[in-house]
C-alpha positions as CSV (number, residue, x, y, z in Angstrom):
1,X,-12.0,15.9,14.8
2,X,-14.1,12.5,14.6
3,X,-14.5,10.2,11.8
4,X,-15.8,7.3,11.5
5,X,-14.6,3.9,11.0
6,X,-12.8,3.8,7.2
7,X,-12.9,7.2,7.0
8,X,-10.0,9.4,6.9
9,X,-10.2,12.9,8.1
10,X,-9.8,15.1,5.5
11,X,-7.3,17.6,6.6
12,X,-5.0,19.5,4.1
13,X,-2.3,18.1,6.5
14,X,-2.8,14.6,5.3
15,X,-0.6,13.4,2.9
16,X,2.1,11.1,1.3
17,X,5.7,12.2,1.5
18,X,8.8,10.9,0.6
19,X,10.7,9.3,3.3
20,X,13.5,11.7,4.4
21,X,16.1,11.8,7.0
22,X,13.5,14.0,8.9
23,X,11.0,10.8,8.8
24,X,13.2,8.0,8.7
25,X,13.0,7.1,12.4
26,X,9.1,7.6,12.8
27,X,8.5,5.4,9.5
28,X,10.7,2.7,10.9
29,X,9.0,2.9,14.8
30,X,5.6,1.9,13.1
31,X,4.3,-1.7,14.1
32,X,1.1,-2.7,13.0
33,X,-1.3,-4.8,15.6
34,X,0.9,-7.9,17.1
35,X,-1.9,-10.1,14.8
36,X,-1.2,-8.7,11.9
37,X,2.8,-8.7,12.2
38,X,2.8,-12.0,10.2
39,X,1.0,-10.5,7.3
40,X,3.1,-7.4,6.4
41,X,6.9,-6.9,6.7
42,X,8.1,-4.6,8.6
43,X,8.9,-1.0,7.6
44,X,12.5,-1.0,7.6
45,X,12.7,-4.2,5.0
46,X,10.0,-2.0,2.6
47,X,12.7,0.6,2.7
48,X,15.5,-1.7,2.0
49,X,14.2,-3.1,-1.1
50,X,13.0,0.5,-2.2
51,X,16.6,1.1,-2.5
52,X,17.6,-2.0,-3.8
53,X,14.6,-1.6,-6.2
54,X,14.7,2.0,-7.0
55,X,13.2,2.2,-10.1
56,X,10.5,0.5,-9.5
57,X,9.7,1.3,-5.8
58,X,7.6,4.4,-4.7
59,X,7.4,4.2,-0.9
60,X,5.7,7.1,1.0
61,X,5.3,8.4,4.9
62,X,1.7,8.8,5.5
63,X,1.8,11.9,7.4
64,X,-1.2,13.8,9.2
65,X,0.2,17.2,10.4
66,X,3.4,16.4,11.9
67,X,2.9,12.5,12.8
68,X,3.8,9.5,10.7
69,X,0.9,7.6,11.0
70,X,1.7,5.0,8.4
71,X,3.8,3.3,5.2
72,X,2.5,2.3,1.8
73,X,4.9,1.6,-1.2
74,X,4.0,1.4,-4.2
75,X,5.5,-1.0,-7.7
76,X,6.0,0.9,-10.8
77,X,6.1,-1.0,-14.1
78,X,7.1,-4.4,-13.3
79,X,7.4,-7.6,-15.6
80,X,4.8,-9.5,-13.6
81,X,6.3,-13.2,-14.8
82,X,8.4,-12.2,-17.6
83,X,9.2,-15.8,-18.0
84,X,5.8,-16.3,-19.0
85,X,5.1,-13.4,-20.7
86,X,7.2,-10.1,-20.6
87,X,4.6,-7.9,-22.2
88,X,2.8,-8.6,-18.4
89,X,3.8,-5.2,-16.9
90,X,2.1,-4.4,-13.6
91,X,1.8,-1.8,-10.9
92,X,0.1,-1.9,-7.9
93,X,0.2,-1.6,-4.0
94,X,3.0,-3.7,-2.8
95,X,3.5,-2.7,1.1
96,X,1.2,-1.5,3.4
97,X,1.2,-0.8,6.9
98,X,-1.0,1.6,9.4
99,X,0.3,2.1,12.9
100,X,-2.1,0.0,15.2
101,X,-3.2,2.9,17.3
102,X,-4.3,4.6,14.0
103,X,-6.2,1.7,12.3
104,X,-9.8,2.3,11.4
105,X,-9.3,5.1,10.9
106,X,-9.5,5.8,7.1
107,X,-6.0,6.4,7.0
108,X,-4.9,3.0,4.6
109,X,-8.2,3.9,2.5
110,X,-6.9,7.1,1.9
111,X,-3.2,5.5,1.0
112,X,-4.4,3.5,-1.3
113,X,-6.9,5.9,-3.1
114,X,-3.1,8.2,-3.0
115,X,-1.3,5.2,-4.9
116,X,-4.2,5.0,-7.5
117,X,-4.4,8.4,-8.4
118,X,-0.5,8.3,-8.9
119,X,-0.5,5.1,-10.9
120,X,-3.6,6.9,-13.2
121,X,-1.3,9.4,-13.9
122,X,1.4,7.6,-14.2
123,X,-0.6,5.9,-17.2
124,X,-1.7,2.4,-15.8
125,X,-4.9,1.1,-16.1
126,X,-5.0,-1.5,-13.1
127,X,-3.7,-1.4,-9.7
128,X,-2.8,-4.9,-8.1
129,X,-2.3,-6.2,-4.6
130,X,-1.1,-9.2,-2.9
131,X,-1.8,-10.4,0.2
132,X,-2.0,-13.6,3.0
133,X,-5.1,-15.2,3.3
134,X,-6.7,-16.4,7.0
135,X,-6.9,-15.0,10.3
136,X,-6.5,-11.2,10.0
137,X,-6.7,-11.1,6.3
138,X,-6.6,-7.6,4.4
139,X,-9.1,-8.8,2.2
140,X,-12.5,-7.3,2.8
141,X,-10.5,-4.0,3.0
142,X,-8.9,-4.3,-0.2
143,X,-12.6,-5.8,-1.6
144,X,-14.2,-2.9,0.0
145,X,-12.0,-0.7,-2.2
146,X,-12.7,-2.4,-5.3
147,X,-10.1,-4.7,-5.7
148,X,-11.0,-8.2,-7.1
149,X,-8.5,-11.6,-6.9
150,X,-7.6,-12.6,-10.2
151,X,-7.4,-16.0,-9.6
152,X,-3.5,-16.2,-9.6
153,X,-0.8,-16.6,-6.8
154,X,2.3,-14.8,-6.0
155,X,4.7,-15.8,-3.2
156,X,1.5,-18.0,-1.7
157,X,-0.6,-14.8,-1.5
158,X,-3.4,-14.0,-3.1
159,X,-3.3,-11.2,-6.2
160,X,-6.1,-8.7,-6.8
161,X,-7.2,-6.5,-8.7
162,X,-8.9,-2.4,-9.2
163,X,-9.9,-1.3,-12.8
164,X,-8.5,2.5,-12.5
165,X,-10.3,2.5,-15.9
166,X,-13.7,2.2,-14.3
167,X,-15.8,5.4,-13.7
């Protein structure tokens, strides 16, 4: 099957799955491309604070067939700055991470557009995301998909945001 760039191939095999024992190794094997490594942590932390964040943390195997061909994880309901204001409740995207040798590929597009439609039904009305600025950015992917920066920080990273509201 070919696709083009950004455009995931549309198989019913492609999917989001929990990650299970049967998973665990390929999930953890992923590396993104060596000049992106400084932009995402690696697989095995994401799964670490999953646990250690378990009711707020939804990560998820992307799976096509019967290969692991990436990692998103999503937050769930967070108190954005609650020392600010703790009526600031957020969810949004908070790791992602394609394998390199199945980058452009539509793969993290069609992650993403997985983690939206679960926080819509979920109830939220935004989706954010966080990420480094410079060489390698993942902005103009996340601006391709809708996403717009907010103007704030987190952690020296840029926050943006997708209106799930928005037809």
């Amino acid at each position: 099957m070919t696709t083009s760039p950004g455009t995931a191939p549309r198989t019913p095999t492609l999917r989001l799955e929990p990650v299970t024992p049967d998973t665990f190794d390929a999930a953890c094997a992923l590396s993104v491309r060596p000049d992106q490594a400084h932009l995402v942590a690696p697989v095995v932390k994401s799964l670490a604070e999953a646990y250690v964040h378990g009711a707020t943390a939804w990560p998820r195997a992307i799976v096509d067939g019967d290969e692991v061909v990436g990692f998103v994880m999503a937050f769930l309901d967070i108190a954005w700055n609650p020392a600010e204001d703790p009526r600031d409740i957020r969810s949004g995207l908070w790791r992602l991470n394609i394998s390199a040798a199945h980058q452009s590929k539509g793969y993290g597009r069609f992650a993403v557009e997985a983690v939206t439609t679960e926080l819509r039904a979920r109830g939220a009305s935004h989706a954010y995301v966080t990420y480094h600025l410079g060489p390698g950015t993942p902005e103009p992917f996340y601006l391709a998909l809708g996403f717009r920066p907010t103007g704030e920080t987190s952690d020296g990273e840029t926050v943006a945001v997708l209106d799930l509201t928005a037809p």
